[in-house]
N, C-alpha and C positions, 0 to 999 in steps of 0.2 A: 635430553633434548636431541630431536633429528633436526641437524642443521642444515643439510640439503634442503629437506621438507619444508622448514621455516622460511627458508629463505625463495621458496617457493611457491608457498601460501602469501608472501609479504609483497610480492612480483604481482599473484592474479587481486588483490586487496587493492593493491593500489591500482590499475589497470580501470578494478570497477569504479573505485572512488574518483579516478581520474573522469572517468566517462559520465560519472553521474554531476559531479560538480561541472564539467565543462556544461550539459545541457542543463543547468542550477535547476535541478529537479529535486533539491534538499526538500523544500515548502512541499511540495507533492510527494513524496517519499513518507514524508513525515504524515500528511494526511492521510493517506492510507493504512499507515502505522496507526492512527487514532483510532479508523475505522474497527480494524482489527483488535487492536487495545481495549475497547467500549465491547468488544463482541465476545471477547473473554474474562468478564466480569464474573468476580466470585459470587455473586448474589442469586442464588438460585432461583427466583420468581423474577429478576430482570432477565436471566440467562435465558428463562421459558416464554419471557411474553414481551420482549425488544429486541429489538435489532438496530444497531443502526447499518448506515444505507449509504450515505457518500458526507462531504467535509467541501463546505463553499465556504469564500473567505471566513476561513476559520468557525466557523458552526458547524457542528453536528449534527446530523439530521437521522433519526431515529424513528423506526417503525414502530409503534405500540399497538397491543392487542385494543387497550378500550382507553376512557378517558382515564379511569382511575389509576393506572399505569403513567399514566401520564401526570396525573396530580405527583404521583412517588417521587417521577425525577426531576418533576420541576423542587419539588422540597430539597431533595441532597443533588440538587445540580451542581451548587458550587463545590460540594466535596468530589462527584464525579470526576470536573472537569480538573480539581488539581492533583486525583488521584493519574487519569489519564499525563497530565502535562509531567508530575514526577517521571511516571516510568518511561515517557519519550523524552524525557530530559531536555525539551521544551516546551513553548507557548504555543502550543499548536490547535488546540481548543479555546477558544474565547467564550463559547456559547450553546446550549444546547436546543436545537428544535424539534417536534416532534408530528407524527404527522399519524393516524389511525392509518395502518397495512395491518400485510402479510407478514410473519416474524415466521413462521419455520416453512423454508422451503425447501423443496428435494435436488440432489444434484443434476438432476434433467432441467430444472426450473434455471438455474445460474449456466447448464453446458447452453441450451438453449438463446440465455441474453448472454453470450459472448459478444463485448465490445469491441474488440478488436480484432476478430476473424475477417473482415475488409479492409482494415486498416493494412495501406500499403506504402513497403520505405522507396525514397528517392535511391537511385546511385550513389550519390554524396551517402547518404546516410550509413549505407551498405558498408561503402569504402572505409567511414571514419571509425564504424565496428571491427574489421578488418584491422585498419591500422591501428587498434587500441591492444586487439591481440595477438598480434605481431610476434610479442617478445615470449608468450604460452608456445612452451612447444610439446605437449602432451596433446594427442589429437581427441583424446574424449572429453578432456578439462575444457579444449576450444572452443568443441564443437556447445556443450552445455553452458558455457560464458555467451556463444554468441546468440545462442538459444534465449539466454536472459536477458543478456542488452538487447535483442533484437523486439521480445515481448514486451521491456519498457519504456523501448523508442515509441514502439505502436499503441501502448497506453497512453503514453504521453499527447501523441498525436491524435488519438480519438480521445480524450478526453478537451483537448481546446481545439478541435474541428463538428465541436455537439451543441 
Protein backbone atom coordinates (compact mmCIF):
# COMPACT_ATOMS: atom_id res chain seq x y z
CA UNK A 1 0.00 0.00 0.00
CA UNK A 2 1.29 3.70 -1.03
CA UNK A 3 0.40 5.61 1.92
CA UNK A 4 1.18 9.03 0.69
CA UNK A 5 -1.20 8.10 -2.22
CA UNK A 6 -3.98 6.83 0.15
CA UNK A 7 -3.88 9.39 2.04
CA UNK A 8 -4.20 11.48 -0.84
CA UNK A 9 -6.80 9.98 -2.63
CA UNK A 10 -8.84 10.16 1.12
CA UNK A 11 -8.21 14.19 1.15
CA UNK A 12 -9.66 14.72 -2.65
CA UNK A 13 -12.73 11.76 -1.61
CA UNK A 14 -13.66 13.78 0.97
CA UNK A 15 -13.30 17.21 -0.65
CA UNK A 16 -15.99 15.86 -3.36
CA UNK A 17 -18.18 14.27 -0.94
CA UNK A 18 -18.02 17.26 1.23
CA UNK A 19 -19.14 19.54 -1.70
CA UNK A 20 -21.58 17.15 -2.92
CA UNK A 21 -23.50 16.60 0.47
CA UNK A 22 -23.26 20.34 1.39
CA UNK A 23 -25.23 21.26 -2.00
CA UNK A 24 -27.57 17.73 -0.84
CA UNK A 25 -27.24 16.74 -4.47
CA UNK A 26 -27.19 12.77 -3.16
CA UNK A 27 -31.27 12.56 -4.77
CA UNK A 28 -29.77 14.00 -8.01
CA UNK A 29 -26.54 12.06 -8.21
CA UNK A 30 -28.48 9.23 -7.64
CA UNK A 31 -30.88 9.87 -10.60
CA UNK A 32 -28.58 10.19 -12.94
CA UNK A 33 -26.83 7.03 -11.66
CA UNK A 34 -30.47 5.43 -12.59
CA UNK A 35 -30.37 7.09 -15.80
CA UNK A 36 -27.20 5.45 -16.75
CA UNK A 37 -27.82 2.22 -14.70
CA UNK A 38 -31.24 1.57 -17.01
CA UNK A 39 -29.01 2.45 -20.09
CA UNK A 40 -26.50 -0.36 -19.43
CA UNK A 41 -28.99 -3.16 -19.17
CA UNK A 42 -27.68 -6.57 -20.14
CA UNK A 43 -30.90 -7.28 -22.30
CA UNK A 44 -29.76 -6.91 -25.69
CA UNK A 45 -33.32 -6.01 -27.43
CA UNK A 46 -34.00 -3.37 -24.49
CA UNK A 47 -30.19 -2.22 -25.01
CA UNK A 48 -31.20 -1.81 -29.10
CA UNK A 49 -34.69 -0.30 -28.81
CA UNK A 50 -34.70 1.98 -25.16
CA UNK A 51 -33.38 4.52 -23.77
CA UNK A 52 -34.15 6.04 -20.92
CA UNK A 53 -34.02 9.86 -20.92
CA UNK A 54 -34.21 11.70 -17.44
CA UNK A 55 -35.64 10.56 -13.60
CA UNK A 56 -38.65 13.12 -12.14
CA UNK A 57 -39.64 12.47 -8.68
CA UNK A 58 -38.36 9.28 -8.95
CA UNK A 59 -39.90 7.80 -12.35
CA UNK A 60 -38.01 6.79 -15.11
CA UNK A 61 -38.82 7.92 -18.13
CA UNK A 62 -37.70 5.83 -21.22
CA UNK A 63 -37.59 6.32 -24.97
CA UNK A 64 -39.06 3.06 -26.77
CA UNK A 65 -38.79 2.23 -30.42
CA UNK A 66 -42.69 1.03 -30.61
CA UNK A 67 -45.45 0.04 -28.28
CA UNK A 68 -44.51 -3.39 -27.98
CA UNK A 69 -41.34 -2.30 -26.39
CA UNK A 70 -43.21 -0.86 -24.22
CA UNK A 71 -45.72 -3.80 -23.40
CA UNK A 72 -41.98 -5.71 -22.38
CA UNK A 73 -41.22 -3.22 -19.73
CA UNK A 74 -44.27 -2.59 -18.35
CA UNK A 75 -44.27 -6.62 -17.71
CA UNK A 76 -40.81 -6.90 -15.86
CA UNK A 77 -40.84 -3.23 -14.63
CA UNK A 78 -40.95 -4.28 -11.31
CA UNK A 79 -37.87 -6.63 -11.67
CA UNK A 80 -36.23 -3.46 -13.53
CA UNK A 81 -36.82 -1.19 -11.04
CA UNK A 82 -35.34 -3.37 -8.24
CA UNK A 83 -32.68 -4.55 -10.22
CA UNK A 84 -31.70 -0.70 -10.83
CA UNK A 85 -32.44 0.16 -6.98
CA UNK A 86 -29.97 -2.92 -5.92
CA UNK A 87 -26.99 -1.83 -7.74
CA UNK A 88 -27.58 2.01 -6.74
CA UNK A 89 -28.01 0.77 -3.31
CA UNK A 90 -31.13 2.72 -3.11
CA UNK A 91 -34.90 3.81 -3.71
CA UNK A 92 -34.20 5.82 -6.37
CA UNK A 93 -36.67 4.40 -8.98
CA UNK A 94 -40.24 4.10 -7.86
CA UNK A 95 -41.75 3.97 -11.35
CA UNK A 96 -41.23 3.48 -14.83
CA UNK A 97 -42.65 5.68 -17.76
CA UNK A 98 -42.37 5.39 -21.08
CA UNK A 99 -42.74 7.65 -23.93
CA UNK A 100 -42.39 6.39 -28.24
CA UNK A 101 -38.72 8.49 -29.32
CA UNK A 102 -35.50 8.29 -30.61
CA UNK A 103 -33.32 5.49 -28.86
CA UNK A 104 -29.98 5.69 -30.76
CA UNK A 105 -28.59 8.92 -31.30
CA UNK A 106 -25.13 10.14 -32.57
CA UNK A 107 -22.75 12.06 -30.47
CA UNK A 108 -23.39 15.34 -32.42
CA UNK A 109 -27.11 14.75 -31.34
CA UNK A 110 -26.13 14.91 -27.21
CA UNK A 111 -22.73 17.60 -28.19
CA UNK A 112 -25.39 19.62 -29.73
CA UNK A 113 -28.41 19.52 -26.65
CA UNK A 114 -25.65 20.47 -24.15
CA UNK A 115 -27.68 21.68 -21.06
CA UNK A 116 -25.26 23.34 -19.52
CA UNK A 117 -23.08 25.27 -22.05
CA UNK A 118 -25.10 28.77 -20.71
CA UNK A 119 -25.33 27.75 -17.59
CA UNK A 120 -23.30 30.32 -15.54
CA UNK A 121 -21.86 30.32 -11.64
CA UNK A 122 -22.17 33.19 -9.28
CA UNK A 123 -18.89 34.35 -7.39
CA UNK A 124 -20.14 32.68 -4.33
CA UNK A 125 -20.25 29.78 -6.13
CA UNK A 126 -16.64 29.97 -7.78
CA UNK A 127 -15.22 30.92 -4.43
CA UNK A 128 -16.90 27.96 -2.39
CA UNK A 129 -15.30 25.57 -5.40
CA UNK A 130 -12.07 27.22 -4.62
CA UNK A 131 -12.37 26.82 -1.07
CA UNK A 132 -13.29 23.04 -1.16
CA UNK A 133 -9.82 22.69 -2.94
CA UNK A 134 -7.82 24.48 -1.05
CA UNK A 135 -6.21 21.58 0.66
CA UNK A 136 -5.37 19.61 -3.27
CA UNK A 137 -2.07 20.83 -3.90
CA UNK A 138 -1.22 18.79 -7.20
CA UNK A 139 -2.19 21.42 -9.96
CA UNK A 140 -3.61 19.03 -12.50
CA UNK A 141 -5.68 16.93 -9.78
CA UNK A 142 -7.30 20.74 -9.15
CA UNK A 143 -7.41 21.90 -11.95
CA UNK A 144 -9.78 18.38 -13.17
CA UNK A 145 -11.70 18.54 -9.53
CA UNK A 146 -12.75 21.94 -10.26
CA UNK A 147 -13.34 21.05 -13.76
CA UNK A 148 -15.93 18.59 -12.11
CA UNK A 149 -17.49 20.53 -9.25
CA UNK A 150 -17.78 23.30 -11.59
CA UNK A 151 -19.85 20.84 -14.53
CA UNK A 152 -22.15 19.71 -11.40
CA UNK A 153 -22.83 22.98 -9.96
CA UNK A 154 -23.92 23.96 -13.57
CA UNK A 155 -26.14 20.69 -14.00
CA UNK A 156 -27.47 21.23 -10.97
CA UNK A 157 -28.31 24.73 -11.74
CA UNK A 158 -29.82 24.05 -15.19
CA UNK A 159 -31.52 21.42 -14.26
CA UNK A 160 -34.00 23.38 -11.49
CA UNK A 161 -33.81 26.79 -13.63
CA UNK A 162 -35.85 24.47 -16.76
Amino acid sequence: MNKPLDNFLEKINHSVYEYINKQNWSDQINSANAVLTYNRIDDPILKNHTKAFQIVNHELFIYVESSAYSQHLTMNSQKIIQDINRKLKSKSVHKLRFKLGPVNRTAEDYKSADPIKDVQLTNNEILEIENILSNVDENDLKSSLNNLLTSITKSYKGINHE
